[in-house]
N, C-alpha and C positions, 0 to 999 in steps of 0.2 A: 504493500500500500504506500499510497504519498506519504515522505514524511517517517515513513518507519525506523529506516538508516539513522537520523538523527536523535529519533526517542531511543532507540538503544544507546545510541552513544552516551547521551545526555543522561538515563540512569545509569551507565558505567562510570561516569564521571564523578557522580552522587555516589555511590558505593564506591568509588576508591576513595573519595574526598572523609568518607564514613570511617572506612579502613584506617586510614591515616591518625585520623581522631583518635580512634578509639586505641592504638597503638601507642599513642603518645598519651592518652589516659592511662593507663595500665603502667607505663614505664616510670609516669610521675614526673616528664618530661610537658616543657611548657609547647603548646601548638605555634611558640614561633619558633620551632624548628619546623616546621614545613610551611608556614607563613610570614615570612620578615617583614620587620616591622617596615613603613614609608621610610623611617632616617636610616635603617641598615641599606634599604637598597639605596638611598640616596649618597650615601657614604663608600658605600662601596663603586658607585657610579662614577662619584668624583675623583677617587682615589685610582682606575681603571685611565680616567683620563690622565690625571698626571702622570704613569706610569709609562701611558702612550706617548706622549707629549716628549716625555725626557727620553724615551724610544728613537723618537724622530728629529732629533734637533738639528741636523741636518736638512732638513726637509721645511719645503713650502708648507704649511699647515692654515687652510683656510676652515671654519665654522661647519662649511659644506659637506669637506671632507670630515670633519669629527660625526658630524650627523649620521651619513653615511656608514663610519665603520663601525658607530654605538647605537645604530637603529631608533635612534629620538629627535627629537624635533629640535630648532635651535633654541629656541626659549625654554625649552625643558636644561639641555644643556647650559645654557649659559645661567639659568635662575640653580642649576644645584649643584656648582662649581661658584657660585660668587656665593653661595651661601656656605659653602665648606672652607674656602680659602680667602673671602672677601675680598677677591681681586675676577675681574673678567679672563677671559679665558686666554684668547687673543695675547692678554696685557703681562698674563704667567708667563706664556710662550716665552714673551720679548724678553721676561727678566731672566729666563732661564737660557738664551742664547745669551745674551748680554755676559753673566756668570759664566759661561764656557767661555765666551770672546777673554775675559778676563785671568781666566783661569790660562787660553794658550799663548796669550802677549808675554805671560807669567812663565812657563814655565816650555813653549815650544820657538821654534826659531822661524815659523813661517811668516811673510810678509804678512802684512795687515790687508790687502788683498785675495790673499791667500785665504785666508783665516774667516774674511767676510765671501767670500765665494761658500768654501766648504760647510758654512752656517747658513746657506743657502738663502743671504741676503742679495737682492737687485745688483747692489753694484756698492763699491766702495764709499763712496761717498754718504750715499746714503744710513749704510751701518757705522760711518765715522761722526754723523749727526746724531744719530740714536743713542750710541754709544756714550756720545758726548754729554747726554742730554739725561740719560740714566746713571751715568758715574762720575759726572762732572767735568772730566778733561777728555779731551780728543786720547783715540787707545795708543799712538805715536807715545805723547806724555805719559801717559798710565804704564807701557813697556819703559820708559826712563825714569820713573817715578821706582819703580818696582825694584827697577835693574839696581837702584842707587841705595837702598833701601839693604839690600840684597849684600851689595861691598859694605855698606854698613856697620852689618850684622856679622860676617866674617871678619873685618877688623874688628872688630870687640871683640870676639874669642878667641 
Protein backbone atom coordinates (compact mmCIF):
# COMPACT_ATOMS: atom_id res chain seq x y z
CA UNK A 1 0.00 0.00 0.00
CA UNK A 2 0.91 3.83 -0.32
CA UNK A 3 2.99 4.83 2.31
CA UNK A 4 3.77 1.43 3.96
CA UNK A 5 7.64 1.61 3.39
CA UNK A 6 7.63 4.75 5.56
CA UNK A 7 5.28 3.56 8.40
CA UNK A 8 7.77 0.72 8.86
CA UNK A 9 10.40 2.76 8.84
CA UNK A 10 9.01 5.22 11.08
CA UNK A 11 8.07 2.45 13.82
CA UNK A 12 11.77 1.14 13.57
CA UNK A 13 12.98 4.23 14.25
CA UNK A 14 10.59 4.46 17.47
CA UNK A 15 11.76 1.16 18.68
CA UNK A 16 15.22 1.68 18.36
CA UNK A 17 14.95 5.34 19.68
CA UNK A 18 12.93 2.93 22.65
CA UNK A 19 15.81 0.43 22.80
CA UNK A 20 18.27 3.03 23.25
CA UNK A 21 16.30 4.40 26.22
CA UNK A 22 15.71 1.86 27.96
CA UNK A 23 19.45 0.76 27.77
CA UNK A 24 20.67 3.75 29.00
CA UNK A 25 17.95 3.40 31.83
CA UNK A 26 19.12 0.11 33.06
CA UNK A 27 22.90 1.10 32.87
CA UNK A 28 22.07 4.24 35.18
CA UNK A 29 23.76 6.10 32.20
CA UNK A 30 22.34 9.73 31.41
CA UNK A 31 20.37 9.67 27.75
CA UNK A 32 22.82 12.30 26.80
CA UNK A 33 24.84 9.76 25.79
CA UNK A 34 22.95 9.08 22.65
CA UNK A 35 21.42 12.71 22.72
CA UNK A 36 24.19 15.66 23.01
CA UNK A 37 23.24 18.29 24.46
CA UNK A 38 22.96 21.81 21.76
CA UNK A 39 26.49 23.22 23.54
CA UNK A 40 28.37 19.78 23.04
CA UNK A 41 27.51 19.77 19.48
CA UNK A 42 28.01 23.26 19.26
CA UNK A 43 31.44 22.92 20.83
CA UNK A 44 32.42 20.21 19.23
CA UNK A 45 31.46 22.05 15.90
CA UNK A 46 33.71 24.82 16.73
CA UNK A 47 36.60 23.16 17.89
CA UNK A 48 36.37 20.66 14.36
CA UNK A 49 36.63 24.00 12.76
CA UNK A 50 39.64 25.25 14.33
CA UNK A 51 41.29 22.15 13.95
CA UNK A 52 40.56 22.46 10.08
CA UNK A 53 41.60 25.93 9.95
CA UNK A 54 45.18 25.32 11.40
CA UNK A 55 44.95 22.04 8.92
CA UNK A 56 44.99 24.52 6.03
CA UNK A 57 46.98 27.49 6.73
CA UNK A 58 48.35 27.21 3.76
CA UNK A 59 45.36 27.55 1.85
CA UNK A 60 42.74 30.17 0.53
CA UNK A 61 39.83 29.41 3.08
CA UNK A 62 36.74 31.23 2.18
CA UNK A 63 33.17 30.93 4.43
CA UNK A 64 31.85 28.94 1.28
CA UNK A 65 34.36 26.54 1.56
CA UNK A 66 33.97 25.92 5.44
CA UNK A 67 30.15 25.47 4.67
CA UNK A 68 30.69 23.11 2.26
CA UNK A 69 33.19 20.67 4.14
CA UNK A 70 30.90 21.12 7.71
CA UNK A 71 27.50 20.76 5.99
CA UNK A 72 25.99 24.04 7.77
CA UNK A 73 24.98 27.16 6.78
CA UNK A 74 27.03 30.30 7.06
CA UNK A 75 25.38 31.91 9.86
CA UNK A 76 25.04 28.71 11.76
CA UNK A 77 28.92 28.61 11.28
CA UNK A 78 29.85 31.98 11.94
CA UNK A 79 27.16 32.44 15.20
CA UNK A 80 28.83 29.13 16.95
CA UNK A 81 32.54 29.82 16.31
CA UNK A 82 32.13 33.60 17.52
CA UNK A 83 30.32 32.26 20.39
CA UNK A 84 33.08 29.74 21.25
CA UNK A 85 36.07 31.93 20.49
CA UNK A 86 34.51 35.52 20.33
CA UNK A 87 36.24 36.24 17.21
CA UNK A 88 34.71 35.70 13.58
CA UNK A 89 35.84 33.02 11.70
CA UNK A 90 37.60 34.72 8.70
CA UNK A 91 39.36 37.15 11.47
CA UNK A 92 40.91 33.56 13.45
CA UNK A 93 42.11 32.46 10.08
CA UNK A 94 44.09 35.87 9.61
CA UNK A 95 45.56 35.72 13.33
CA UNK A 96 46.59 32.23 12.89
CA UNK A 97 48.48 32.92 9.52
CA UNK A 98 49.71 36.06 10.90
CA UNK A 99 51.31 33.74 14.08
CA UNK A 100 52.84 31.35 11.43
CA UNK A 101 54.12 34.47 9.23
CA UNK A 102 55.74 35.34 12.71
CA UNK A 103 56.74 32.36 14.00
CA UNK A 104 58.86 31.71 10.01
CA UNK A 105 60.46 35.43 9.84
CA UNK A 106 61.53 33.81 13.52
CA UNK A 107 62.85 31.01 13.00
CA UNK A 108 63.19 30.17 8.83
CA UNK A 109 65.33 31.93 6.29
CA UNK A 110 62.73 32.32 3.47
CA UNK A 111 62.12 35.61 1.81
CA UNK A 112 59.07 37.59 3.01
CA UNK A 113 57.80 36.78 -0.37
CA UNK A 114 58.25 33.45 0.18
CA UNK A 115 56.72 33.14 3.39
CA UNK A 116 53.40 35.23 2.19
CA UNK A 117 53.15 33.06 -1.12
CA UNK A 118 53.38 29.77 0.99
CA UNK A 119 50.40 31.29 3.46
CA UNK A 120 48.71 31.48 0.58
CA UNK A 121 48.27 35.39 0.76
CA UNK A 122 47.53 37.42 -2.91
CA UNK A 123 50.79 38.89 -3.12
CA UNK A 124 53.39 40.40 -0.87
CA UNK A 125 52.23 43.40 -0.34
CA UNK A 126 49.23 42.99 0.65
CA UNK A 127 50.33 40.37 3.61
CA UNK A 128 53.09 43.12 4.57
CA UNK A 129 49.89 45.43 5.28
CA UNK A 130 48.04 42.97 7.36
CA UNK A 131 50.94 41.91 8.98
CA UNK A 132 51.77 45.39 9.70
CA UNK A 133 48.40 46.06 10.88
CA UNK A 134 48.08 42.97 13.40
CA UNK A 135 51.66 43.02 14.89
CA UNK A 136 52.58 46.56 14.58
CA UNK A 137 55.61 46.67 12.27
CA UNK A 138 56.10 45.77 8.71
CA UNK A 139 57.47 41.48 9.10
CA UNK A 140 61.13 43.13 7.36
CA UNK A 141 61.33 44.90 11.10
CA UNK A 142 59.65 42.17 13.19
CA UNK A 143 62.63 39.44 11.39
CA UNK A 144 65.22 42.47 12.67
CA UNK A 145 63.50 43.16 15.64
CA UNK A 146 63.65 39.40 16.56
CA UNK A 147 67.20 38.70 14.97
CA UNK A 148 68.46 41.41 17.52
CA UNK A 149 66.76 40.34 20.34
CA UNK A 150 68.08 36.83 19.51
CA UNK A 151 72.22 38.27 19.67
CA UNK A 152 70.98 39.63 22.65
CA UNK A 153 70.11 36.94 24.52
CA UNK A 154 73.24 34.90 23.44
CA UNK A 155 75.54 37.69 24.72
CA UNK A 156 74.16 37.54 28.12
CA UNK A 157 74.95 33.94 28.40
Amino acid sequence: PIGGQQLIRNYLECFLIRLMRSASDQEGTQQETFFPSQEHLENSLAEDIERYLKAHLQERITLEDLCHEFHFGTSTLCNVFRKRTGKPILRYFLELKIEEAKRLLYEDNRTITEIAEYLGFENPQYFSRLFRQYVGVCPREFRNMTIYKAVKLLQKS
